[in-house]
Residue frames as qw, qx, qy, qz and C-alpha x, y, z in Angstrom:
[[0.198, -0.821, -0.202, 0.495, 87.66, 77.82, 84.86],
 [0.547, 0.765, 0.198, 0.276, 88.43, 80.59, 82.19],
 [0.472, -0.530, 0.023, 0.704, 91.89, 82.23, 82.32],
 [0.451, 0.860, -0.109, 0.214, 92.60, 85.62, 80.30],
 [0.676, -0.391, -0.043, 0.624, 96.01, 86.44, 79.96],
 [0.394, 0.852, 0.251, 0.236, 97.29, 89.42, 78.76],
 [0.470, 0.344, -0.115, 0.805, 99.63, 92.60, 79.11],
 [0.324, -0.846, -0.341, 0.249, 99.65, 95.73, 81.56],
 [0.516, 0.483, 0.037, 0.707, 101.40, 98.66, 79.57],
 [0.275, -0.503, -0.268, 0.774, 103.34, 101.49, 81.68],
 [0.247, 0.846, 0.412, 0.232, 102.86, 104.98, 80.87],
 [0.401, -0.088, -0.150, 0.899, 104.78, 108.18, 80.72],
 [0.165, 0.856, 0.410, -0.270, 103.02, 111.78, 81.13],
 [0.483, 0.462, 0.262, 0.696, 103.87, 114.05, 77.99],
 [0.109, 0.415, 0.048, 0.902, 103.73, 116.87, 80.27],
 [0.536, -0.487, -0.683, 0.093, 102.33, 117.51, 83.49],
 [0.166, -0.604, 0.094, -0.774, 100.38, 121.15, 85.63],
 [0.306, -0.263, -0.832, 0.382, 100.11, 120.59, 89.13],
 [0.177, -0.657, -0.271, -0.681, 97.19, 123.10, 89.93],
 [0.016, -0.329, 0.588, -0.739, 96.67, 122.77, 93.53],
 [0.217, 0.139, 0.923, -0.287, 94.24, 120.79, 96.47],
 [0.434, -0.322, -0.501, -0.676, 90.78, 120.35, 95.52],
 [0.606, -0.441, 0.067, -0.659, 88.12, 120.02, 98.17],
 [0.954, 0.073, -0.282, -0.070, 88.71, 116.06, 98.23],
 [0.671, -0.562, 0.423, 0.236, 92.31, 116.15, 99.60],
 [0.719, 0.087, 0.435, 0.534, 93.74, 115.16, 96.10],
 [0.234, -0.563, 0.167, 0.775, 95.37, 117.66, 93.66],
 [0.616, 0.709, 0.309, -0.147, 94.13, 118.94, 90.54],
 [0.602, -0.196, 0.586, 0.506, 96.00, 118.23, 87.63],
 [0.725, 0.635, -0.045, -0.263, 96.09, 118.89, 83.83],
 [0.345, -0.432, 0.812, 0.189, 98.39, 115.95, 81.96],
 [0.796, 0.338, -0.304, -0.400, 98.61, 114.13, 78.74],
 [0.481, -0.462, 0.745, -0.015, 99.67, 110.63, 79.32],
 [0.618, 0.554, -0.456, -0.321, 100.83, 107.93, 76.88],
 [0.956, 0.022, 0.187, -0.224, 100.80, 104.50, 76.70],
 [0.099, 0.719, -0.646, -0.235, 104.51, 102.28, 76.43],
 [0.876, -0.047, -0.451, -0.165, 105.13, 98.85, 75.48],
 [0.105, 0.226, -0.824, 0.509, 107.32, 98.25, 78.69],
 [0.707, -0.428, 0.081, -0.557, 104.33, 96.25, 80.80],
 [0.195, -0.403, 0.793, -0.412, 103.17, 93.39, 82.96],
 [0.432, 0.017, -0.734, -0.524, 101.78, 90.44, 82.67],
 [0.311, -0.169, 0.667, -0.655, 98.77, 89.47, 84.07],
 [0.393, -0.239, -0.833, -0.308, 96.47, 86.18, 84.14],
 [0.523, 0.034, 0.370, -0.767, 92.76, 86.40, 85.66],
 [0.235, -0.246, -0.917, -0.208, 90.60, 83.56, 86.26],
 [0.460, -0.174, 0.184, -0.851, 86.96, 83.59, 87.43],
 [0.235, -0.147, -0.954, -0.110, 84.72, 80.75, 88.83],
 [0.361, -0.403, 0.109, -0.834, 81.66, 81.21, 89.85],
 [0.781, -0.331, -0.528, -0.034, 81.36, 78.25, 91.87],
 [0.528, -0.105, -0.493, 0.684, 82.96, 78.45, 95.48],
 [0.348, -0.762, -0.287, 0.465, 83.48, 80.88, 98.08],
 [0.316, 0.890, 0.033, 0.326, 83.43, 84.28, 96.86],
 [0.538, -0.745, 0.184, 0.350, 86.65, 86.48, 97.43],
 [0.664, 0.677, -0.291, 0.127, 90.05, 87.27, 95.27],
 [0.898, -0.125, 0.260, 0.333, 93.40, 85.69, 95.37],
 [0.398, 0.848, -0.350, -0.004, 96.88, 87.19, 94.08],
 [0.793, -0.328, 0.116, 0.500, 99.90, 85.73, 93.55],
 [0.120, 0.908, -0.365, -0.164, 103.02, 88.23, 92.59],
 [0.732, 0.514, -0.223, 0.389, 106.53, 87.72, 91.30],
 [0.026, 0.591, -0.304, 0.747, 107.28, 90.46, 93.99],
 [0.373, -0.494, -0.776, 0.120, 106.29, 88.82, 97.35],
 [0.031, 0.307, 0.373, -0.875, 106.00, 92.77, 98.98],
 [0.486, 0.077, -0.223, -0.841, 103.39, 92.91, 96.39],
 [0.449, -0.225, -0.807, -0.311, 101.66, 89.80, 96.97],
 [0.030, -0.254, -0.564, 0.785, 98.72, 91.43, 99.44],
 [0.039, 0.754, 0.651, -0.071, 95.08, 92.11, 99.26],
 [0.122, -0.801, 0.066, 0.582, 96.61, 96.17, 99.37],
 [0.389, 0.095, 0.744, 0.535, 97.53, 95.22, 95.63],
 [0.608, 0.323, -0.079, -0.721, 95.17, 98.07, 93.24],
 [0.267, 0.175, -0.873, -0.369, 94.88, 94.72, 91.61],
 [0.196, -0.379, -0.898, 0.109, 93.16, 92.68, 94.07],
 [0.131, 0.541, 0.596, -0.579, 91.21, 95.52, 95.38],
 [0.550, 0.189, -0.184, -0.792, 89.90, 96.71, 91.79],
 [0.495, -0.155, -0.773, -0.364, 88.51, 92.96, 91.36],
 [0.073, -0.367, -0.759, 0.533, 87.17, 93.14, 95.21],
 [0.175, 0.417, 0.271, -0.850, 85.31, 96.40, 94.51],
 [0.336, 0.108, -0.705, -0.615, 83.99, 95.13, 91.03],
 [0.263, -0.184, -0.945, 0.056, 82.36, 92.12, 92.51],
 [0.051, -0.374, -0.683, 0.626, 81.03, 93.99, 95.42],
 [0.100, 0.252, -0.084, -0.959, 79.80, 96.69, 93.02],
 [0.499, 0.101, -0.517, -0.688, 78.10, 94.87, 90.70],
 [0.836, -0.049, 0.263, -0.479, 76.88, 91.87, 92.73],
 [0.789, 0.336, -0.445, -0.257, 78.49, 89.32, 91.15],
 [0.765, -0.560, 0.299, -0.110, 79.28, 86.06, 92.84],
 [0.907, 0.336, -0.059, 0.246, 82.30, 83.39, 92.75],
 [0.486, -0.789, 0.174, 0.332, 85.86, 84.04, 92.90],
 [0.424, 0.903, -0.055, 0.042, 89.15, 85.84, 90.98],
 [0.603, -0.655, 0.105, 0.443, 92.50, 84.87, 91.46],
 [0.377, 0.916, -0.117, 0.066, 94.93, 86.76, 89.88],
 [0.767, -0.301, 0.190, 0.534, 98.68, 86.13, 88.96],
 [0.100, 0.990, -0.089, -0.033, 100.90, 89.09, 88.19],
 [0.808, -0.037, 0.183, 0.559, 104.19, 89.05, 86.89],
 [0.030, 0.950, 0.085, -0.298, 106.10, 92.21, 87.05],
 [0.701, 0.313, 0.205, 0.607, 108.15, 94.07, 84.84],
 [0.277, 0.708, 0.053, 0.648, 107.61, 97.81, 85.43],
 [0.473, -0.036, -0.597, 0.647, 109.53, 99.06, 88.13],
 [0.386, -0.750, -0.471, 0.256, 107.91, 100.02, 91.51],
 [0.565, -0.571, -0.206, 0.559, 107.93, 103.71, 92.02],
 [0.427, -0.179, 0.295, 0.836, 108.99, 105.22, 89.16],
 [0.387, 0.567, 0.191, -0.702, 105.79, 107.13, 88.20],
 [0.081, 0.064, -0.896, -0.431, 105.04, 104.67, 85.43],
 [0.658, 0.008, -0.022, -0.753, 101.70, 103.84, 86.58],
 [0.291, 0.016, -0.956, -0.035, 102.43, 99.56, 86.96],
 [0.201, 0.202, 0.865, -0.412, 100.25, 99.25, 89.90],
 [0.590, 0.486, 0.175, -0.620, 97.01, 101.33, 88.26],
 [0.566, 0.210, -0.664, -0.441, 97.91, 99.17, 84.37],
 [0.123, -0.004, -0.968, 0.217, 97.89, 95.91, 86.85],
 [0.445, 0.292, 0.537, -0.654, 93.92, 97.45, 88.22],
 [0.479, 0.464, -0.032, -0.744, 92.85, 98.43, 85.29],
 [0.594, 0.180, -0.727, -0.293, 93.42, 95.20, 83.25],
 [0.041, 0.218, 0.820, -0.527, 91.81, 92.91, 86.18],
 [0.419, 0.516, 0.413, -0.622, 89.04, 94.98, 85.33],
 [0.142, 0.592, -0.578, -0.543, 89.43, 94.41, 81.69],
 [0.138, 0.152, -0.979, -0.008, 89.68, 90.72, 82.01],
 [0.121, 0.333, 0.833, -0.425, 86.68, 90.63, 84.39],
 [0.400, 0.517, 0.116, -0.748, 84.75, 92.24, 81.91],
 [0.413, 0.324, -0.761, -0.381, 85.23, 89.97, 79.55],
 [0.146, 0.030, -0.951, 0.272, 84.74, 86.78, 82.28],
 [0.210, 0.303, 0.698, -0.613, 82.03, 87.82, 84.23],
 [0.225, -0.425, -0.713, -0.510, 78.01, 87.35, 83.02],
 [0.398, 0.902, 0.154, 0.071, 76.26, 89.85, 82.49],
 [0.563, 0.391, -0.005, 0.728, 79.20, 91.68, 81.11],
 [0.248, -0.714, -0.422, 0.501, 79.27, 94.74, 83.67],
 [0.268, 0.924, 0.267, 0.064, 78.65, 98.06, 82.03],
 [0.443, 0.368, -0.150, 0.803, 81.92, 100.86, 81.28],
 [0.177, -0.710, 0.102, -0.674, 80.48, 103.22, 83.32],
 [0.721, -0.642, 0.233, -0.117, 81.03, 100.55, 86.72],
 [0.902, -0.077, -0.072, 0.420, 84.17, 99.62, 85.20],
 [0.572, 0.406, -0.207, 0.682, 85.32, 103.14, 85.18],
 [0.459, -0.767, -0.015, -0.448, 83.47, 104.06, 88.64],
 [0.953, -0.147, -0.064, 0.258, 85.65, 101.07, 89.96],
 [0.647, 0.329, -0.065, 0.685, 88.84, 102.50, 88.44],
 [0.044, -0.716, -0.087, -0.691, 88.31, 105.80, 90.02],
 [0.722, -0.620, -0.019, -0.306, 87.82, 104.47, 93.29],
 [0.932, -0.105, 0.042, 0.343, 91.28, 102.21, 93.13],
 [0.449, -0.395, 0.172, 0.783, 93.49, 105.16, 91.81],
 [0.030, 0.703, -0.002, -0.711, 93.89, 108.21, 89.87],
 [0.017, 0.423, -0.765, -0.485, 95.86, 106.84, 87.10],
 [0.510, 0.243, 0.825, -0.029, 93.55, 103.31, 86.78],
 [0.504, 0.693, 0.398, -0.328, 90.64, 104.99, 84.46],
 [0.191, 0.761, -0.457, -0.419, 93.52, 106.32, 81.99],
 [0.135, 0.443, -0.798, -0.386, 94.26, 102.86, 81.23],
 [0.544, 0.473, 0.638, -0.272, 90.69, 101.72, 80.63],
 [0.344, 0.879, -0.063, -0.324, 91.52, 104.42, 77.57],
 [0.680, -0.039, 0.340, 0.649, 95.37, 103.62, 76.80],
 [0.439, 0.781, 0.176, 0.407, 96.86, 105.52, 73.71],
 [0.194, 0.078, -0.149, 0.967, 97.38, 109.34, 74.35],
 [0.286, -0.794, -0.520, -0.130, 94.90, 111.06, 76.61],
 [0.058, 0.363, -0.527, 0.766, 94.59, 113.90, 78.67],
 [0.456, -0.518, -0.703, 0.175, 93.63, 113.64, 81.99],
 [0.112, -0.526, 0.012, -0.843, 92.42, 115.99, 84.09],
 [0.828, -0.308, -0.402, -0.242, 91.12, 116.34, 87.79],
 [0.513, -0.589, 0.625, 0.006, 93.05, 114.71, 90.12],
 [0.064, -0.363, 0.803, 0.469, 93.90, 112.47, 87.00],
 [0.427, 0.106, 0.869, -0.228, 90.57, 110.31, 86.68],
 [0.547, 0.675, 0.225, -0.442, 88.49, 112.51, 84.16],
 [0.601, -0.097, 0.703, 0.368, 89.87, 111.06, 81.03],
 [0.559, 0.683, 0.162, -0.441, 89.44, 112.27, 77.73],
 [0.687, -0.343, 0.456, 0.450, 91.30, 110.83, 74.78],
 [0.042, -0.757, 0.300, 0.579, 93.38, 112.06, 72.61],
 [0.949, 0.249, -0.114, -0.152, 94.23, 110.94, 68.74],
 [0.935, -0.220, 0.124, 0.251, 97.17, 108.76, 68.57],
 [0.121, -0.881, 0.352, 0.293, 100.76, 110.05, 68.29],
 [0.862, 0.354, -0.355, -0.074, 102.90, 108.51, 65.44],
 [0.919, -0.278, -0.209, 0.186, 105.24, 106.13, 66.88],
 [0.005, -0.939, 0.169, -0.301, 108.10, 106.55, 69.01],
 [0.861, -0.192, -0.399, 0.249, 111.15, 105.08, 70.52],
 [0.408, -0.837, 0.159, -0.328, 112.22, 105.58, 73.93],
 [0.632, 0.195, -0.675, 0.328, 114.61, 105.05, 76.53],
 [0.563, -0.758, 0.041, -0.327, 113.25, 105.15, 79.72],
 [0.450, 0.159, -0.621, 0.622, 116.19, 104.99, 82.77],
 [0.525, -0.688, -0.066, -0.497, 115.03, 104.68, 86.22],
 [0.137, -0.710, 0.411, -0.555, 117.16, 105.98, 88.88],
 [0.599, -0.215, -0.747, 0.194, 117.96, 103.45, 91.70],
 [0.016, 0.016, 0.465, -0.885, 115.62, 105.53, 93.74],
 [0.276, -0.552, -0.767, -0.178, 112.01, 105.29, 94.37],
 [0.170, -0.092, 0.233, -0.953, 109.60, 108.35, 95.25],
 [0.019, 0.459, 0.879, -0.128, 106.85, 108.02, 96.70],
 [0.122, 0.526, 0.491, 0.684, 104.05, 109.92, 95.06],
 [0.223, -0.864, -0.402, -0.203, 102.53, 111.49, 98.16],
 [0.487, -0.530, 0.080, 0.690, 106.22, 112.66, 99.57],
 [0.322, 0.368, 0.482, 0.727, 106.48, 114.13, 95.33],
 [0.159, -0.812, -0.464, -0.317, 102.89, 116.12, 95.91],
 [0.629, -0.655, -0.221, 0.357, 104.50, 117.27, 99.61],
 [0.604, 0.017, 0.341, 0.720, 107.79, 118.26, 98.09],
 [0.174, 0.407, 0.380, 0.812, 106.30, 120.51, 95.56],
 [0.266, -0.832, -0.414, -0.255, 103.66, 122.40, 97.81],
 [0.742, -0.462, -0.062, 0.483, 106.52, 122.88, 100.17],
 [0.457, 0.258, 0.367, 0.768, 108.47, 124.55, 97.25],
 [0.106, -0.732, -0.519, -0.429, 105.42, 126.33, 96.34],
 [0.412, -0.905, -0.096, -0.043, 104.88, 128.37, 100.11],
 [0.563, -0.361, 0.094, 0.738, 108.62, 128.33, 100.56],
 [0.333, -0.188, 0.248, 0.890, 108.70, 131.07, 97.60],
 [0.356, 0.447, 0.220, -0.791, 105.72, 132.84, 98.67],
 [0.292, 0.307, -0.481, -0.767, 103.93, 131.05, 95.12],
 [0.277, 0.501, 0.811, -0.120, 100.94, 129.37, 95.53],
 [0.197, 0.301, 0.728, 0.584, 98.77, 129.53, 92.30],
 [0.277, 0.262, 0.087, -0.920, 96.51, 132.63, 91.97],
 [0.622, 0.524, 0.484, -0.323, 92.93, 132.35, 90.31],
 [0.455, 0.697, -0.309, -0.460, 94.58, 134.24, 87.17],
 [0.160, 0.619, -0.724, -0.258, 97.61, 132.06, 86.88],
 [0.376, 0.193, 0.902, -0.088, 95.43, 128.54, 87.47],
 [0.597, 0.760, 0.020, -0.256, 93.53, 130.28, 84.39],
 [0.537, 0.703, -0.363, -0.292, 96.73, 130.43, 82.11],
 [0.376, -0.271, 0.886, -0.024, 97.92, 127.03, 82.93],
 [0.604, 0.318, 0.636, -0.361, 94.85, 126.04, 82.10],
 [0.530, 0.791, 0.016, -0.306, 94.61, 127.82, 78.87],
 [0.019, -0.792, 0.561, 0.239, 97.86, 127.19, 78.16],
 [0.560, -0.013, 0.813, -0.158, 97.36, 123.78, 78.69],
 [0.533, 0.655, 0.391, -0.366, 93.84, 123.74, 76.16],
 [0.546, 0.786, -0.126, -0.260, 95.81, 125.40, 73.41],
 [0.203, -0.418, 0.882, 0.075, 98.54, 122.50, 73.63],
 [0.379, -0.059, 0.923, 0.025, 96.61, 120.26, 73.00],
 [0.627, 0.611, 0.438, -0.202, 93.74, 121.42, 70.50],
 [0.337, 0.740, -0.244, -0.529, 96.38, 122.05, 67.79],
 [0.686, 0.339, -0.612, -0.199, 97.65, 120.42, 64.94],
 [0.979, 0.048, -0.200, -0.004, 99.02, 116.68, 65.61],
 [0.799, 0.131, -0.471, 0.350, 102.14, 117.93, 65.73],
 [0.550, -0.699, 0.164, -0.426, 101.69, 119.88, 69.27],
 [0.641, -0.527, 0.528, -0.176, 102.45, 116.75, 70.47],
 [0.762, 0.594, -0.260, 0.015, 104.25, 114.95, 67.75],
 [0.599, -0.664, 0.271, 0.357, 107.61, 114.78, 70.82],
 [0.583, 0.448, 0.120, 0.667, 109.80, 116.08, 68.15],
 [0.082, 0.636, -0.209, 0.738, 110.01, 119.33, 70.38],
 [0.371, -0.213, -0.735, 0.526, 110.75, 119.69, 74.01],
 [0.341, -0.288, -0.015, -0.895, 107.82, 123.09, 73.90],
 [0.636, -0.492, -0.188, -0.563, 104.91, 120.34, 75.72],
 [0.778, -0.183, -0.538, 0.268, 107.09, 118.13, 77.77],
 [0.214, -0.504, 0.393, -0.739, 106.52, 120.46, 81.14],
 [0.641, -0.397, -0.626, 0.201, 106.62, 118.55, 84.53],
 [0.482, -0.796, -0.166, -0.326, 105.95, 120.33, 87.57],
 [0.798, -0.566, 0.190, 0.081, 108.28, 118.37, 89.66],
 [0.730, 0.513, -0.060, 0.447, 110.83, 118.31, 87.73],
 [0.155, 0.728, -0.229, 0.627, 112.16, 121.67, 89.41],
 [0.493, -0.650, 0.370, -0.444, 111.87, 120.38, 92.77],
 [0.959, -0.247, 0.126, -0.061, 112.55, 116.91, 92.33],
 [0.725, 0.543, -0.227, 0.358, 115.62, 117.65, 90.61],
 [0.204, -0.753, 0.380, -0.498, 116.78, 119.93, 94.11],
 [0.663, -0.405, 0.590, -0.220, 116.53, 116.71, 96.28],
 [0.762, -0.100, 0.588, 0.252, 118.05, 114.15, 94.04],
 [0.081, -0.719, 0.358, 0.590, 120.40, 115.57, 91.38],
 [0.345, -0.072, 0.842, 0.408, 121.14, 112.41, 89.81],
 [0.566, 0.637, 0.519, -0.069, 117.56, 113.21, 87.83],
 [0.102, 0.913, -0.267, -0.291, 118.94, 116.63, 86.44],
 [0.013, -0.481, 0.800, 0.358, 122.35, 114.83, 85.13],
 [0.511, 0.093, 0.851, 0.074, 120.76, 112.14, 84.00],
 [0.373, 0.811, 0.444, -0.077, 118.25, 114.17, 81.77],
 [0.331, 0.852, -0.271, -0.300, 120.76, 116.29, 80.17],
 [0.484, -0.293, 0.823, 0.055, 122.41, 113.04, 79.46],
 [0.620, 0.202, 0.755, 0.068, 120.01, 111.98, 77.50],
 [0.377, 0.878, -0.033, -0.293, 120.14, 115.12, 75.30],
 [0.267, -0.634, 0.623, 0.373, 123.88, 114.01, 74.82],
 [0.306, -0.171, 0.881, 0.318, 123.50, 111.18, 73.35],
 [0.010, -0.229, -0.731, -0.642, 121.00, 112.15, 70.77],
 [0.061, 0.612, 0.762, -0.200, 117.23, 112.36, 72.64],
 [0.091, 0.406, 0.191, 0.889, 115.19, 115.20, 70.95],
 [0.069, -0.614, 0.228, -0.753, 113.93, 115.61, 73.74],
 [0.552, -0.239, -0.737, 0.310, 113.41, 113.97, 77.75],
 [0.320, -0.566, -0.086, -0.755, 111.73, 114.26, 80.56],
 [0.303, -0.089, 0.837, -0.447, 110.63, 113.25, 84.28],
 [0.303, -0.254, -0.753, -0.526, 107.68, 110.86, 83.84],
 [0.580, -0.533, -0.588, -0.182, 104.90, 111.50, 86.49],
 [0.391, -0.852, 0.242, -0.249, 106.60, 112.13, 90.16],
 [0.080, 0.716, -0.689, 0.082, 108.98, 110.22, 89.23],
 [0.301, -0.769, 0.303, 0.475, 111.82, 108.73, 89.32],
 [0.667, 0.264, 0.589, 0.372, 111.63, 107.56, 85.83],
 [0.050, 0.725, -0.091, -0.681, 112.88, 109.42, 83.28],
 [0.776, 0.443, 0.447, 0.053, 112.47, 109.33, 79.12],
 [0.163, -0.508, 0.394, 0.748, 114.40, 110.28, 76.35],
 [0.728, 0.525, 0.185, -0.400, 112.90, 110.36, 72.75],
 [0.306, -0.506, 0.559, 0.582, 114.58, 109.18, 69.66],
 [0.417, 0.390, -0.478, -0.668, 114.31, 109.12, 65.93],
 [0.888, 0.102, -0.289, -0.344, 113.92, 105.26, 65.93],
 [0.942, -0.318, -0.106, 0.020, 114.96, 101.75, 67.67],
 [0.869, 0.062, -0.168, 0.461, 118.43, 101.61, 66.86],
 [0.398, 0.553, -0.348, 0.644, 119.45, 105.08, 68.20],
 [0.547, -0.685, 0.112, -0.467, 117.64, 104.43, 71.01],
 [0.976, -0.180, 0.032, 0.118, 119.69, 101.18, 71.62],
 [0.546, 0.571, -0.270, 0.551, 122.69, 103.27, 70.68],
 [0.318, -0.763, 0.176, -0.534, 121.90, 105.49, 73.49],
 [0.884, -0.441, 0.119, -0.104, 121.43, 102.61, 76.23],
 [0.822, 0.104, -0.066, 0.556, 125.01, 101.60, 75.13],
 [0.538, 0.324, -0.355, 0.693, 126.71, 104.76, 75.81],
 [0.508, -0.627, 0.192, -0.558, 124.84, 105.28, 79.13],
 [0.678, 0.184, -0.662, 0.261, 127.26, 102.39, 80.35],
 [0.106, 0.186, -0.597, 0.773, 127.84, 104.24, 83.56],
 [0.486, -0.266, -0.049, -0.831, 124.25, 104.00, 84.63],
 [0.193, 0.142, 0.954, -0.183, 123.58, 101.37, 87.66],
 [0.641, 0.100, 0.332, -0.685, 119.82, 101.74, 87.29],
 [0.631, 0.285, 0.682, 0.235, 117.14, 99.75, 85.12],
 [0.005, -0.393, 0.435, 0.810, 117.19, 100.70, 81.77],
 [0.556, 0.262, 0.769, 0.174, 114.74, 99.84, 78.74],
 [0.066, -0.118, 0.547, 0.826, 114.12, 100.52, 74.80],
 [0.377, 0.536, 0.676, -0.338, 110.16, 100.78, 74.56],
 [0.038, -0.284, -0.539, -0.792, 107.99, 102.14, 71.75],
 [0.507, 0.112, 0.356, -0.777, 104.51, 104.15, 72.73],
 [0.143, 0.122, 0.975, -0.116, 101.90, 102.53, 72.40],
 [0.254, -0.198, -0.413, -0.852, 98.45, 103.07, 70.44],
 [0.578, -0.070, 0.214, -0.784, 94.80, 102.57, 71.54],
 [0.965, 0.160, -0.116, -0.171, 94.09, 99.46, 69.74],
 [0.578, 0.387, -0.710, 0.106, 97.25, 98.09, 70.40],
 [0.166, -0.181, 0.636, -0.732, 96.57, 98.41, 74.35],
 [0.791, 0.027, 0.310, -0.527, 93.05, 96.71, 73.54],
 [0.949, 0.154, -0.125, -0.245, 94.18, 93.78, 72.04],
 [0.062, 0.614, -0.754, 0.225, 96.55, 92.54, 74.26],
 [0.708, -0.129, 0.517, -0.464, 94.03, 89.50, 76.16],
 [0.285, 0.187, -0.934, -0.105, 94.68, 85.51, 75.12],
 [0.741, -0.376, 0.270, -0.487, 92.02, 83.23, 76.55],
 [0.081, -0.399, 0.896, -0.178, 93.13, 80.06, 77.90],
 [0.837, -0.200, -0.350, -0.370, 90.89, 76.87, 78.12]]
């Protein structure tokens, strides 16, 4: 039986517009999101003998379930394309549940990755990124990696060129939001102070947005805190402070510049290079969470993460 193994890289969002519902029930977004080396590791096998069906084991037993975006982007793959046999998957985590990283959608989206490689015929991009779309918002972004924006409710994908490298310190809070309580949260805000989004002002987001991101390189170069706007940020900071201190924290100790990542509760800090980011993490002593020292990630570095096994 053929095993890939390979990697599942988190992501932060370099900035993030919450526009409001769309017809669908999900929210329309505009966000650039970026690829870190913090990931997970994940081995896929495929046989096409036996009873069809997938298989996960976890690291995490609350994640070891069929409710996994894992197991259900290699359920809906199969079913899509027709393809018999069976998939089990083993998953070993590393990025932390919750923290608007994006683990569970890297964990789909490489499954599908793998099984695109495994399976015969080779199933086409366009049903591996109808798949992804169906499993989560986030999934199709890392079908892409790098720096993209996304748009949508996050699925339309469009990418972006790479940013030159970067080291980070992501710190995540020993709290855990839960993205549809995040979405709640902020709409809440929103009608509390009479400000739900006009046609005009869902125009100059928009625009605003557009001309962020068609300029030079260095637009988004994170050497300035001018694109690193999160939505939630103001509201998520009202119901759990500790983000707020934590983020002007990381200005202390050197970050040019930090942010919330996603709906949380992870937060980033930028830095010139490895070792002041490893300064930092030393004089955030006082910090129970997890902590870690990543670098973004490129496009090609995110595709050539897969080992096959014999």
């Amino acid at each position: 039986m053929p095993i890939l193994t390979g990697l599942a890289p988190a992501k932060i969002n370099l900035g993030l517009h919450v526009l409001g519902r769309l017809a669908d029930g999900y929210h329309e977004v505009r966000t650039v999101l970026q690829t870190i080396s913090l990931a997970d590791t994940v081995e896929v096998r495929y046989s096409r003998s036996g009873a069809g069906g997938v298989t996960l084991n976890c690291d995490i037993g609350a994640l070891d379930t069929q409710d996994n975006l894992a197991a259900k982007a290699a359920h809906r793959l199969l079913k899509a394309g027709k393809y018999p046999g069976k998939v089990h998957i083993g998953l070993v985590k590393r990025i932390p549940i919750g923290a608007g990283l994006g683990g569970g959608s890297s964990d789909a989206a490489a499954v599908l990755m793998a099984l695109s490689v495994l399976l015969r015929p080779a199933p086409p991009d366009e049903l591996l990124y109808e798949v992804a779309s169906t499993v989560g918002s986030d999934v199709p972004f890392f079908l892409v990696g790098g720096t993209a924006v996304a748009v949508g409710h996050g699925e339309e994908v469009y990418p972006l060129p790479d940013i030159q490298r970067r080291w980070l310190l992501v710190l995540v809070p020993e709290i855990s939001i839960e993205t549809k309580k995040a979405y709640q949260s902020l709409s809440q805000a929103r009608r509390n102070k009479n400000n739900r989004l006009t046609a005009a002002q869902r125009q100059h987001i928009i625009s605003g947005f557009c001309s962020s991101i068609s300029g030079s390189d260095n637009a988004w170069s994170l050497n300035t805190t001018g694109p690193l706007l999160n939505d939630f940020e103001n509201v998520l900071d009202g119901i759990y402070p500790e983000l707020k201190k934590w983020k002007q924290r990381l200005f202390r100790v050197g970050a040019s510049t930090a942010a919330l990542s996603g709906s949380g509760s992870a937060l980033f800090g930028v830095f010139s290079d490895r070792n002041a980011a490893i300064q930092a993490r030393k004089s955030l002593g006082a910090f129970s969470g997890e902590s870690y020292v990543v670098r973004t990630l490129d496009r090609k570095a995110c595709c050539s993460v897969w080992q096959q096994k014999t």
